[in-house]
Rosetta silent file (secondary structure, phi, psi, omega in degrees, C-alpha in Angstrom):
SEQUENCE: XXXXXXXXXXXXXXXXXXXXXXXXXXXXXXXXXXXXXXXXXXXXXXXXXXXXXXXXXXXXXXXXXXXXXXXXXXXXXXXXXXXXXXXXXXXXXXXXXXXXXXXXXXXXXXXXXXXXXXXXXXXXXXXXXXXXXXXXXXXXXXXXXXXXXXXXXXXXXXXXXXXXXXXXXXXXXXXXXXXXXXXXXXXXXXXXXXXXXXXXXXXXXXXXXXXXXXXXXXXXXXXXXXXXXXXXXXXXXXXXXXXXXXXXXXXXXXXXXXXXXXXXXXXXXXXXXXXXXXXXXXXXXXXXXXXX
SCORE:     score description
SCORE:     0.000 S_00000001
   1 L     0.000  147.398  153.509   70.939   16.622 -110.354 S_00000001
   2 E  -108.110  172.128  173.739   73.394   18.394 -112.668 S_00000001
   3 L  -113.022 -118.105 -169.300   74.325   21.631 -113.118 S_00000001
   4 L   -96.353  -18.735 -151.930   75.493   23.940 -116.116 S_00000001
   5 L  -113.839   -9.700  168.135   78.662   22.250 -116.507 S_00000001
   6 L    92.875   52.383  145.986   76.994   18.624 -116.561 S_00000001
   7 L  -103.832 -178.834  163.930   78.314   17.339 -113.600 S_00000001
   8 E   -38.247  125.278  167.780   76.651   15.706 -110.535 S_00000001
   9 L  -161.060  135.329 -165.432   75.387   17.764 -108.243 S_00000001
  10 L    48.981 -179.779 -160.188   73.305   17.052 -105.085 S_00000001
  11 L    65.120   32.072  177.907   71.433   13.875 -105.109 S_00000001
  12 E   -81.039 -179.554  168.268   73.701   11.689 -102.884 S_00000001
  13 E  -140.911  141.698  176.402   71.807    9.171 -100.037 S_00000001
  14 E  -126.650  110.572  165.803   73.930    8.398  -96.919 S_00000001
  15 E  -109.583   26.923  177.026   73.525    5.273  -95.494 S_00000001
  16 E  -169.680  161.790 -166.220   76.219    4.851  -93.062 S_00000001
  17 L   -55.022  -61.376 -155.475   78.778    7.705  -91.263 S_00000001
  18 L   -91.262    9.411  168.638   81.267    6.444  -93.956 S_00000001
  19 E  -125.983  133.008  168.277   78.967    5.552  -97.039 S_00000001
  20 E  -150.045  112.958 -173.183   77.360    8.231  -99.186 S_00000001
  21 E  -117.726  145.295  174.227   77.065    7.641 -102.530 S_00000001
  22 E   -68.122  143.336 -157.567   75.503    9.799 -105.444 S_00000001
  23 L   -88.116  -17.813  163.122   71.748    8.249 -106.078 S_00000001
  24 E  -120.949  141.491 -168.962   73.020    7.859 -109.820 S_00000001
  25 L  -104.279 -167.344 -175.702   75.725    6.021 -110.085 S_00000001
  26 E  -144.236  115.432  165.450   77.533    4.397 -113.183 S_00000001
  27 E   -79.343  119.119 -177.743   77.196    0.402 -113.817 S_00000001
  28 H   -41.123  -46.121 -153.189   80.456   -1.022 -114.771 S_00000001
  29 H   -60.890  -12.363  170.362   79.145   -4.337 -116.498 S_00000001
  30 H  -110.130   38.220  163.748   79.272   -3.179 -120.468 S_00000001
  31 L   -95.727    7.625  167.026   82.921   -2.205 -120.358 S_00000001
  32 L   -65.428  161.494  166.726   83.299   -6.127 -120.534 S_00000001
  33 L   -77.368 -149.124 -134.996   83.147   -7.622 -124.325 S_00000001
  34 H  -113.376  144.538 -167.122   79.957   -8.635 -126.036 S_00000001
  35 H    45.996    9.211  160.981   77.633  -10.802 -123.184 S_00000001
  36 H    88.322   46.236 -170.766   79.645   -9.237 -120.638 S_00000001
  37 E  -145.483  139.296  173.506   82.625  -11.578 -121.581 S_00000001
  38 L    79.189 -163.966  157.269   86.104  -10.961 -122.494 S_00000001
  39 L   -81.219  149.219 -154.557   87.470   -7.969 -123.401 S_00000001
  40 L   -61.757  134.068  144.128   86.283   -4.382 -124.174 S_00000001
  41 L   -48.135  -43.649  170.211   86.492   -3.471 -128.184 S_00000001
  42 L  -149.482   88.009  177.959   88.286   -0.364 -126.820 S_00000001
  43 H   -42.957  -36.658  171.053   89.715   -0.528 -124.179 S_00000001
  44 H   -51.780  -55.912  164.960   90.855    3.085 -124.094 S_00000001
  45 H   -54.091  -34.091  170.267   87.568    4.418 -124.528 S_00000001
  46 H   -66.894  -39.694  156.630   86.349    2.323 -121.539 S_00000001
  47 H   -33.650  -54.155 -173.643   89.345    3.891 -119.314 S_00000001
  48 H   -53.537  -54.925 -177.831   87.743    6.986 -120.706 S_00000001
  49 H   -58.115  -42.732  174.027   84.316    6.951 -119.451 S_00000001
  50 H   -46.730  -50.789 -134.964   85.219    5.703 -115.753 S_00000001
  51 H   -73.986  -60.071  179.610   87.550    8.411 -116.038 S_00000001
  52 H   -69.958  -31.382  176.191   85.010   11.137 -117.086 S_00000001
  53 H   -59.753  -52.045 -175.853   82.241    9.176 -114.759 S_00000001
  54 H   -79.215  -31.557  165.406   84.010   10.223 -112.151 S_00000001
  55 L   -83.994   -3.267  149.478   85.073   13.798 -113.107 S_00000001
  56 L   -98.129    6.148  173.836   81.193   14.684 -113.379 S_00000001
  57 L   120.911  -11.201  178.477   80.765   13.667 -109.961 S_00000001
  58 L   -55.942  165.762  152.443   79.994    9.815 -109.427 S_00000001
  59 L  -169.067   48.866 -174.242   80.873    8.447 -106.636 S_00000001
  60 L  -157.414  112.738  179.766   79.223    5.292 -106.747 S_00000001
  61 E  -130.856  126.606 -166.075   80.474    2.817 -109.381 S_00000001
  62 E  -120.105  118.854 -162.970   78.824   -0.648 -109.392 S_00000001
  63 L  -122.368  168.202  143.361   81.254   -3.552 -110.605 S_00000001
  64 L  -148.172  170.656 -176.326   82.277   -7.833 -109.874 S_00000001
  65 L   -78.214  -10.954  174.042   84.854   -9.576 -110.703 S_00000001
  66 L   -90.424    7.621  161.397   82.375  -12.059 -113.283 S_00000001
  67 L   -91.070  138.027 -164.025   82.012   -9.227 -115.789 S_00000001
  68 E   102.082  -97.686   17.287   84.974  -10.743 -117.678 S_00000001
  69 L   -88.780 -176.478 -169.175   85.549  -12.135 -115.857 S_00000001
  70 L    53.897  -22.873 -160.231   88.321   -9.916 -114.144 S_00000001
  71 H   -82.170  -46.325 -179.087   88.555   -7.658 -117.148 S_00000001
  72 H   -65.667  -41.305  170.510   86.148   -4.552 -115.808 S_00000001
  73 H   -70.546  -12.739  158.261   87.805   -4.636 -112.486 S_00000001
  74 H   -31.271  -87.903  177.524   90.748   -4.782 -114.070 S_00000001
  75 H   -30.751  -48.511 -149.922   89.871   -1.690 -116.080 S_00000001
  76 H   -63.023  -24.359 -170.994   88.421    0.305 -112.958 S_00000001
  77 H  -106.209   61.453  151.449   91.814    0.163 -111.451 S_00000001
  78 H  -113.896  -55.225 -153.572   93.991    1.036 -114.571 S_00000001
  79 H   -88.242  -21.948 -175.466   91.386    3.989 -115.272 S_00000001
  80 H  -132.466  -25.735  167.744   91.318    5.392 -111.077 S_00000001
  81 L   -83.513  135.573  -38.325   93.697    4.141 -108.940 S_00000001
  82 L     9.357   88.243 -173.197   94.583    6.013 -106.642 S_00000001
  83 L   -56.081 -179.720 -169.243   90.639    5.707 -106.264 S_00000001
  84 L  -108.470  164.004 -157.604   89.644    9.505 -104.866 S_00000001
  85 L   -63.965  -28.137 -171.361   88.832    9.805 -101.172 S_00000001
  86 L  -127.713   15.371  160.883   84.982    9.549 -101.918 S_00000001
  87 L   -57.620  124.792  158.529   84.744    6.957 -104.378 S_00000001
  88 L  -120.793  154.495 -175.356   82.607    3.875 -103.263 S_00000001
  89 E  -128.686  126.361  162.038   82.864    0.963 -105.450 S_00000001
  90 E   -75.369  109.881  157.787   80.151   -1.649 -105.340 S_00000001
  91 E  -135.583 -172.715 -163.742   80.719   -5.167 -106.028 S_00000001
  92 E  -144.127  140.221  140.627   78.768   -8.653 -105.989 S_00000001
  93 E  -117.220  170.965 -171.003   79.541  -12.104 -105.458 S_00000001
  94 L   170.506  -31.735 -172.163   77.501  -14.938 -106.157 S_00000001
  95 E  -158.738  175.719 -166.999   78.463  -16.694 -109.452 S_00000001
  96 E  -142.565  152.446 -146.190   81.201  -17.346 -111.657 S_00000001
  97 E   -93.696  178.158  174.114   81.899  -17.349 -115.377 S_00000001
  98 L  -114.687  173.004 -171.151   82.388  -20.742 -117.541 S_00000001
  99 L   -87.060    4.263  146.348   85.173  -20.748 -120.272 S_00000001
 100 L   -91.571   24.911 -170.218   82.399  -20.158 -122.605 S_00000001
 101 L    81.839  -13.132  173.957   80.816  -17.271 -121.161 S_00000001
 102 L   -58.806  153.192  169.417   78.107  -19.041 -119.629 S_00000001
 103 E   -98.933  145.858 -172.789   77.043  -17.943 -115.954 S_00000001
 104 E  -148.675   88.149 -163.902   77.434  -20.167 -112.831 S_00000001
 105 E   -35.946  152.407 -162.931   75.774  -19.522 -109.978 S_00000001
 106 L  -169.233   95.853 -152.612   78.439  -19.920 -107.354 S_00000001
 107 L  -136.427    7.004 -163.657   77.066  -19.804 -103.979 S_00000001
 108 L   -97.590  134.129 -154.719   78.839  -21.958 -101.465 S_00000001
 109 L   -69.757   17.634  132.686   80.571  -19.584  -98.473 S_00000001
 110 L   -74.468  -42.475  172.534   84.210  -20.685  -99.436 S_00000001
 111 L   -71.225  -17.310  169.098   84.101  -20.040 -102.333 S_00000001
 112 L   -91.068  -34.604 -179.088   82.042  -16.595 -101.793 S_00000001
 113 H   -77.824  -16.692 -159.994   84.987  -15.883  -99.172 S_00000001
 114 H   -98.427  -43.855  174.639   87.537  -16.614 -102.446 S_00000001
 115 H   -71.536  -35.928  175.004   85.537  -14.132 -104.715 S_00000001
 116 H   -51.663  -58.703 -171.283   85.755  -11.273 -101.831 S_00000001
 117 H   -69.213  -29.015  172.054   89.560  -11.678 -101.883 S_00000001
 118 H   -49.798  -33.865 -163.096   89.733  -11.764 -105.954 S_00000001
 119 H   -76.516  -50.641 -168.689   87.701   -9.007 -105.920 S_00000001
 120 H   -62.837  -56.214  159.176   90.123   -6.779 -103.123 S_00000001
 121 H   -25.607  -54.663  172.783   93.091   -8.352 -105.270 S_00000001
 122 H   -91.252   17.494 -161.805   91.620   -6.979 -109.104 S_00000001
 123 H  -146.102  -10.634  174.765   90.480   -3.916 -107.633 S_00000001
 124 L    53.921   25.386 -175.605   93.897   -3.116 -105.426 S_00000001
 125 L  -121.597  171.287 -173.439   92.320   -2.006 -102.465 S_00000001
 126 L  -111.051   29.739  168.831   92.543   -3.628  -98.944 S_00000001
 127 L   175.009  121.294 -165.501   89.066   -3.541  -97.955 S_00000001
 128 E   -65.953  170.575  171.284   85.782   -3.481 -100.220 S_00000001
 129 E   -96.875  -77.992 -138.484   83.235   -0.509  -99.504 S_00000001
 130 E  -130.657  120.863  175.982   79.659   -2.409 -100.365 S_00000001
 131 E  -123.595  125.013  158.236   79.887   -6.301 -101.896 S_00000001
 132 E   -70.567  123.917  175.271   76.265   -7.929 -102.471 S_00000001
 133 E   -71.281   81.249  139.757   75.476  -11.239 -102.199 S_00000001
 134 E   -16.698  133.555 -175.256   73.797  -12.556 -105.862 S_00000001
 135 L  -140.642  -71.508 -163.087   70.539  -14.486 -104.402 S_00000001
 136 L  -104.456 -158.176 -176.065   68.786  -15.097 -107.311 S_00000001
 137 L   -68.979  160.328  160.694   68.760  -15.684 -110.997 S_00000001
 138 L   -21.371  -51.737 -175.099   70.993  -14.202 -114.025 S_00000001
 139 L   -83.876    5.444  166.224   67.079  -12.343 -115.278 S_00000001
 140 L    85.673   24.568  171.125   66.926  -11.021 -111.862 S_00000001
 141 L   -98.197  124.075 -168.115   64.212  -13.360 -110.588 S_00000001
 142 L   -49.438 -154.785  172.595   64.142  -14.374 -106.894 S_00000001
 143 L   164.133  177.924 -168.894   63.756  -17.676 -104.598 S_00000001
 144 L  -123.219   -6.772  167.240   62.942  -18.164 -101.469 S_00000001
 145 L   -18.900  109.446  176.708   66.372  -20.156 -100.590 S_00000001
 146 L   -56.582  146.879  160.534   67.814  -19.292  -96.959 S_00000001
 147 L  -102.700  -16.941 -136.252   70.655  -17.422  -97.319 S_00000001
 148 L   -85.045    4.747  159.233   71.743  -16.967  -94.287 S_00000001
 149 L   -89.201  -35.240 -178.207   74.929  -19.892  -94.402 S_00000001
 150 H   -95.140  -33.451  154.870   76.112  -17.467  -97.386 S_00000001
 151 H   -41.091  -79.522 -123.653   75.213  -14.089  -95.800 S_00000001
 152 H   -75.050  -55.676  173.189   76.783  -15.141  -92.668 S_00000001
 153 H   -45.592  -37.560  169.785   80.272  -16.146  -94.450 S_00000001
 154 H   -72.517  -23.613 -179.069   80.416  -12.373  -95.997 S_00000001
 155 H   -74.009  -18.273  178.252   79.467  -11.086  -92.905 S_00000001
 156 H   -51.750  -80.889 -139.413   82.594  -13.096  -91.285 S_00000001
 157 H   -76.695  -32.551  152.451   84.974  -11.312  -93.231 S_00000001
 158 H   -48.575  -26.627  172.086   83.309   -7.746  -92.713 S_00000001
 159 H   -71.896  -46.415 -148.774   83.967   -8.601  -88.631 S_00000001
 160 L  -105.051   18.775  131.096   87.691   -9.024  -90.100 S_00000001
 161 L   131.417  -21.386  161.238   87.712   -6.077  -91.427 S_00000001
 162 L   -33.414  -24.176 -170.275   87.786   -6.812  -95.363 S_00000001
 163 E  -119.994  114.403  176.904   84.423   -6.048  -96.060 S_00000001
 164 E  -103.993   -6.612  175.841   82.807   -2.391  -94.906 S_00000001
 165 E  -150.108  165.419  165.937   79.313   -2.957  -96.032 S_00000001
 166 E  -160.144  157.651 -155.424   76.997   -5.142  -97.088 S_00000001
 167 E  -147.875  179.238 -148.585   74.011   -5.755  -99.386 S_00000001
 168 E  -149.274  113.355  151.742   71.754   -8.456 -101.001 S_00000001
 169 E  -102.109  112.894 -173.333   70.988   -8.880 -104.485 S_00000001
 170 L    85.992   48.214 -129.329   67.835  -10.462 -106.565 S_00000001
 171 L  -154.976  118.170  143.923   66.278  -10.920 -102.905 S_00000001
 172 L   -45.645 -174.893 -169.123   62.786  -11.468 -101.643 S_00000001
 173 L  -117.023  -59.370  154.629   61.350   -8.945  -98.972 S_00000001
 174 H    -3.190 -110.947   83.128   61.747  -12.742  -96.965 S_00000001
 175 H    89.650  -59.974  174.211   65.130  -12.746  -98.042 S_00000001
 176 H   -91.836  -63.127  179.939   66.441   -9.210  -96.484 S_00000001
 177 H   -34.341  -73.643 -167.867   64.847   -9.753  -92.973 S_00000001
 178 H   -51.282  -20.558  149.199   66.610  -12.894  -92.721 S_00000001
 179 H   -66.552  -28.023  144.628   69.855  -11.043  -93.766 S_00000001
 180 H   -37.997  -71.913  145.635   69.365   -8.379  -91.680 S_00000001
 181 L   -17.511  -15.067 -174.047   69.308  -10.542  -88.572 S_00000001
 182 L  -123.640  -41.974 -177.408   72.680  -11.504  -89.292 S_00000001
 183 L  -159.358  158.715 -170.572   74.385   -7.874  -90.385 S_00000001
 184 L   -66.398  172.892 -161.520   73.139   -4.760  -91.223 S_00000001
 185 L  -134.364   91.957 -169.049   71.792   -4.432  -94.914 S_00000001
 186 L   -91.297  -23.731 -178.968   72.898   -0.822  -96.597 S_00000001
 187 E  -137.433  136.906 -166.889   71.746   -2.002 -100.188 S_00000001
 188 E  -120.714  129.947 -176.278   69.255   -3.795 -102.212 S_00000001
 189 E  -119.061  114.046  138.665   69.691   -4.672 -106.323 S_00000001
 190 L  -153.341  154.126  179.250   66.787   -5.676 -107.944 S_00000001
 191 L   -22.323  109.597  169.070   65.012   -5.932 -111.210 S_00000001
 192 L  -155.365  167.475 -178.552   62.661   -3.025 -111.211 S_00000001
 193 L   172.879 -155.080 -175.906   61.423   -0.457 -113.685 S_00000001
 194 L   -93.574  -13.957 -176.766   58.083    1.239 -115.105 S_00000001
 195 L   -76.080  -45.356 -150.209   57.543   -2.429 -116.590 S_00000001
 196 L  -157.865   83.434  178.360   58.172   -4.511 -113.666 S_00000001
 197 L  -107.799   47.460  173.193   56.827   -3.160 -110.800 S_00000001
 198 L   -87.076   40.517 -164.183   56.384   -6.555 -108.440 S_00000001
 199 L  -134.495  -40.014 -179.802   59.104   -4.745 -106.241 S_00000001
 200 L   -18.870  -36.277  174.753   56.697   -1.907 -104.920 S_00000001
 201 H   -82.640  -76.668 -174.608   56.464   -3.026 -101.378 S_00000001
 202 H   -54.417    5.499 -151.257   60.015   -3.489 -101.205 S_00000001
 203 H  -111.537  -55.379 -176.369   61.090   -0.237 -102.889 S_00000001
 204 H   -74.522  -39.708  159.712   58.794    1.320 -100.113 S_00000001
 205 H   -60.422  -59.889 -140.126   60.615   -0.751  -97.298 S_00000001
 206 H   -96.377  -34.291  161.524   63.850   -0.037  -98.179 S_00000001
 207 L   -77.733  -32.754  172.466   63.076    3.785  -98.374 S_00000001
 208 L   -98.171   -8.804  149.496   61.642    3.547  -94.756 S_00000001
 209 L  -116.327   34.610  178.361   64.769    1.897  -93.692 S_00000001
 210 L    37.640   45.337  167.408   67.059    4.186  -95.792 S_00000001
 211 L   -88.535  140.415  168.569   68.465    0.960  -97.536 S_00000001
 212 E   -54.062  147.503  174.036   69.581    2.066 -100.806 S_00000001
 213 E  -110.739  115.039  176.739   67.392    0.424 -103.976 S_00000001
 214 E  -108.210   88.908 -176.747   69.829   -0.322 -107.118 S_00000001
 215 L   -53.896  107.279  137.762   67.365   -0.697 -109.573 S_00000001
 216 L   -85.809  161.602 -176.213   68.142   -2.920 -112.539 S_00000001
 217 L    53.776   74.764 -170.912   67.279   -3.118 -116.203 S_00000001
 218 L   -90.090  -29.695 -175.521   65.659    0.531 -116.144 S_00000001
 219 L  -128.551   36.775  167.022   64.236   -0.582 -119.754 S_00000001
 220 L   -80.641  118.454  161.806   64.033   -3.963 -119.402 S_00000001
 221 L    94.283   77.354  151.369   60.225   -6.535 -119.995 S_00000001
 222 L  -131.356  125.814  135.747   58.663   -3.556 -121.739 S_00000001
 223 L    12.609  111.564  150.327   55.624   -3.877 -124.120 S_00000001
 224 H   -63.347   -1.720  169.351   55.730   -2.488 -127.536 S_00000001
 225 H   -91.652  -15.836 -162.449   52.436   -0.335 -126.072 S_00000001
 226 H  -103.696  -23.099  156.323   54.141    0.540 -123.395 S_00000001
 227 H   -74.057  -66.299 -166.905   57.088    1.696 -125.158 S_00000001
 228 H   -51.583  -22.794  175.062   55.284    3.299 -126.637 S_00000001
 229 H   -67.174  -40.953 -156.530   53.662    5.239 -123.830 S_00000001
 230 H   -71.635  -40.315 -176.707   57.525    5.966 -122.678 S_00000001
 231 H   -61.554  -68.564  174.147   58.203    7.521 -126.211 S_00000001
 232 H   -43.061  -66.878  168.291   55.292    9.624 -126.122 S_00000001
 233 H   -38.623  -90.213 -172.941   56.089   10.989 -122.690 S_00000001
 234 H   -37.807  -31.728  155.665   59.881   11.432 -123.459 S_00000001
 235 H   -79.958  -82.901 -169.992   58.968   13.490 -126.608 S_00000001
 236 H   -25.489  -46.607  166.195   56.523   15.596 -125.296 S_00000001
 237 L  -107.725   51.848  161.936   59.430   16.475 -122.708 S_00000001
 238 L    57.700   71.233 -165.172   62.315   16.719 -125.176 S_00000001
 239 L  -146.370  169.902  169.123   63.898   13.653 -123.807 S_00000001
 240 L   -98.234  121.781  161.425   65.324   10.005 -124.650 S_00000001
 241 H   -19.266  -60.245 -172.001   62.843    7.329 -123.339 S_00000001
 242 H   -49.035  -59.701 -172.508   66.135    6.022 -121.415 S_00000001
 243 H   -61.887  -18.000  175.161   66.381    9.240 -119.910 S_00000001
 244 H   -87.544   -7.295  175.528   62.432    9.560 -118.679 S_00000001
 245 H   -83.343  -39.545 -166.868   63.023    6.021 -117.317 S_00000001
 246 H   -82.599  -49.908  163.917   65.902    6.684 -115.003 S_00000001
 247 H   -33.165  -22.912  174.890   63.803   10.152 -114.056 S_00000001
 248 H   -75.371  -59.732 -144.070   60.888    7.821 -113.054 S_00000001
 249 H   -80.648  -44.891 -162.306   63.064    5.300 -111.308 S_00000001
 250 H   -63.137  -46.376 -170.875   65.073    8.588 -109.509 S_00000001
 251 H   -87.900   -3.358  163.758   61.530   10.175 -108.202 S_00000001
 252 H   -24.687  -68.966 -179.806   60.521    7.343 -107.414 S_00000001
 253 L  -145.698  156.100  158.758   61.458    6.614 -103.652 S_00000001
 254 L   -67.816  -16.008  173.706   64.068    8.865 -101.938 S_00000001
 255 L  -122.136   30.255 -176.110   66.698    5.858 -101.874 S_00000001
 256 E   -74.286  136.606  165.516   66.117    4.641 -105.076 S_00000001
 257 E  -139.992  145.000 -148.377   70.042    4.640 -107.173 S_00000001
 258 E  -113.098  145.793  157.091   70.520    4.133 -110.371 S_00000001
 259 L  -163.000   80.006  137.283   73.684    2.149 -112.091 S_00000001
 260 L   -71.848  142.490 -168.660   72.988    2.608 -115.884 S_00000001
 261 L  -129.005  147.517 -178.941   75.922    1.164 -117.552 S_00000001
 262 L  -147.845  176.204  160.092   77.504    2.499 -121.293 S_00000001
 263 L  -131.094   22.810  155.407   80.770    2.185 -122.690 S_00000001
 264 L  -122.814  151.649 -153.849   80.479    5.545 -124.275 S_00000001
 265 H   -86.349  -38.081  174.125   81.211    8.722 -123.047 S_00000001
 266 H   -59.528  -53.592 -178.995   78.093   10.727 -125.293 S_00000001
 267 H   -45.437  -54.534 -168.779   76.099    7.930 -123.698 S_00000001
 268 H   -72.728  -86.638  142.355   77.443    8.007 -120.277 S_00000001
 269 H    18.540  -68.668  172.878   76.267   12.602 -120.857 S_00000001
 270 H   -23.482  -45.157  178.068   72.996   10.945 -121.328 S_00000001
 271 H  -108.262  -45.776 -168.256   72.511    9.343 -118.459 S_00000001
 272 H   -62.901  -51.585 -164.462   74.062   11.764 -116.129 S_00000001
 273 H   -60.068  -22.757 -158.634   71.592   14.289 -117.770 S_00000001
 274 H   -71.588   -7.149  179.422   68.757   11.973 -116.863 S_00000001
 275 H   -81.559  -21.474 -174.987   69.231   13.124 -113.271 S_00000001
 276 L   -87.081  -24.608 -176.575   68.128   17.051 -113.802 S_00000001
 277 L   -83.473  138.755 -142.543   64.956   16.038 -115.781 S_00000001
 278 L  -121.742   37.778 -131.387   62.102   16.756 -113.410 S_00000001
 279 L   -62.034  116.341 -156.519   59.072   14.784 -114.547 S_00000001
 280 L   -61.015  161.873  169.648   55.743   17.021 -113.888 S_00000001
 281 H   -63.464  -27.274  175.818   52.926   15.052 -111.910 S_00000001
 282 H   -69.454  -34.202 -169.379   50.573   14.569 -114.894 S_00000001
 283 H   -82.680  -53.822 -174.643   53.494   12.675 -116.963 S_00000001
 284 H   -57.405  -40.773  154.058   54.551   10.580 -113.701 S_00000001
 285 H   -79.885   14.810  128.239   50.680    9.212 -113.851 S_00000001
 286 H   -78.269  -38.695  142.330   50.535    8.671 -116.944 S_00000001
 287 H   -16.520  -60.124 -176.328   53.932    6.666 -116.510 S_00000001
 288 L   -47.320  -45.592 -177.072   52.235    4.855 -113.847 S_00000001
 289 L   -51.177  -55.791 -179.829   49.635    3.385 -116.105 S_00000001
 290 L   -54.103  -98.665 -146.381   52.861    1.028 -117.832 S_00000001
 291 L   -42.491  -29.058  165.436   53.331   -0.511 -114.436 S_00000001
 292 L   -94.369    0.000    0.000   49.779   -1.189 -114.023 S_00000001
C-alpha cells in the first residue's frame, strides 16, 4: 500500500527473522541498455529511480550481474551504497551474457560459485541477502532437469557464510521439493500473470509455505481480447492496465511480490501506486475469465 505522500506503506512478507521485504519491490533489469545489454541511455536518471525506489519505501530490489552484464549492479551500488539497514537485494545466477548480447545458460556449480562472488564483488557487499538459481529458460519456461548438483553448490557457499538466502527460479513444483531437501527455499520467480496462469498450484504452495512468489512478466502472452478485457477493467477503475495487473497479481496470494522494472521515475510512481488500488470482487472475476 501507499499512503498520501506515495510511499510504501505496509505490505511487507517476512520470510525469515532477518528477511522482510516489501511485497512490491522494484526489478532492476531495464536500467541495462536496449535487450538488457550495455549501458543505460542515462545513466543519471537510472541512479535516480533506485534512488527514489528506495526513498518511497522499497526494500526489495531484484538485480544479477547478466543485466549488462555488470552494468545494473554496477549502477545499484553507485546509486545506494551505503545500502540502508533494511535493504534486501535479490540476485540470480544461472547464465551469462555473449559479446553480442545473446544469453547463455550457464549452469555448471563452478562457475555458479564464480557468479556468487562477481555478484558480492559488483554489488560491494560481503554477503548476498537472497541469490536464485536460473532453472529454466530465458521466456521463463521450465524443465524437469535435477538441480540439485547446482542447488547444492549455492547452498555450499551459504554454509560459508556468503550467501544468506536462497531461492529457485523458472522451477517446476518437482523442481522446489528437490531444492528444498537440500536448503531451505525463501523465494520462487516465475512467469505468471492474468495470461499465464499454469503456475496456480504453485502460487498456492508457496503461500502455504510462506515462500515468497516473484511473479514475472505481469503483462506478458496476453491476447488482444484479453487486453482488452484488462483495458476495460482498468478504465472503469481509473487505472493503467499495468497498474490493474500488478493489483491482480498483489491480491492474488498473500506472498505473491512483485518486481516491475522502469527506468523512469513517473513510471516507477506508477507502479508504486499500483499497490493502493484495491480491486472490488466483481472486477477480480471478471479478471479471472483472461486466465481461463
Amino acid at each position: 500500500m501507499t499512503d498520501a505522500t506515495g510511499t510504501v506503506s505496509g505490505g511487507t512478507l517476512t520470510l525469515a527473522d532477518d528477511l522482510t521485504i516489501t511485497r512490491m519491490g522494484y526489478g532492476a533489469m531495464q536500467l541495462a541498455g536496449p535487450n538488457v545489454f550495455g549501458p543505460p541511455k542515462d545513466r543519471d536518471e537510472a541512479v535516480a529511480v533506485l534512488r527514489e525506489a528506495v526513498e518511497r519505501g522499497i526494500t526489495h530490489i531484484d538485480t544479477s550481474d547478466f543485466y549488462g552484464p555488470v552494468v545494473v549492479n554496477e549502477i545499484i551500488k553507485e546509486a545506494l551504497y551505503p545500502y540502508p539497514a533494511d535493504l534486501r537485494i535479490v540476485t540470480k545466477v544461472g547464465a551469462r551474457r555473449g559479446d553480442d548480447g545473446s544469453w547463455i545458460l550457464s549452469r555448471d556449480p563452478e562457475d555458479l560459485k564464480a557468479q556468487v562472488h562477481e555478484n558480492l564483488q559488483h554489488l560491494g557487499v560481503d554477503a548476498l541477502d537472497v541469490v536464485n538459481l536460473r532453472v529454466g529458460s530465458n521466456d521463463g519456461g521450465t524443465d524437469e532437469e535435477p538441480l540439485s548438483e547446482q542447488f547444492g553448490a549455492l547452498a555450499e557457499l551459504r554454509k560459508e557464510g556468503l550467501i544468506r538466502h536462497l531461492g529457485v527460479s523458472a522451477v517446476s513444483d518437482a523442481q522446489l521439493t528437490e531444492a528444498q531437501a537440500i536448503a531451505p527455499v525463501v523465494t520462487v520467480q516465475n512467469l505468471y500473470n492474468l495470461a499465464n496462469r499454469q503456475d496456480d498450484a504453485l502460487v498456492e504452495r508457496c503461500a502455504a509455505e510462506n515462500i515468497a512468489f516473484a511473479a514475472f512478466f505481469p503483462l506478458g502472452g496476453f491476447s488482444p481480447l484479453q487486453s482488452q478485457t484488462l483495458t476495460d477493467v482498468a478504465g472503469r477503475l481509473d487505472a493503467s492496465p499495468q497498474q490493474v495487473a500488478l493489483a491482480w497479481l498483489l491480491q492474488r496470494s498473500a506472498t505473491t511480490v512483485l518486481i516491475p522494472g522502469t527506468s523512469s521515475r513517473a513510471h516507477l510512481r506508477e507502479n508504486i501506486a499500483a499497490a493502493e488500488l484495491v480491486l472490488p470482487d466483481h472486477e477480480i472475476a471478471e479478471l479471472d475469465k483472461i486466465g481461463r
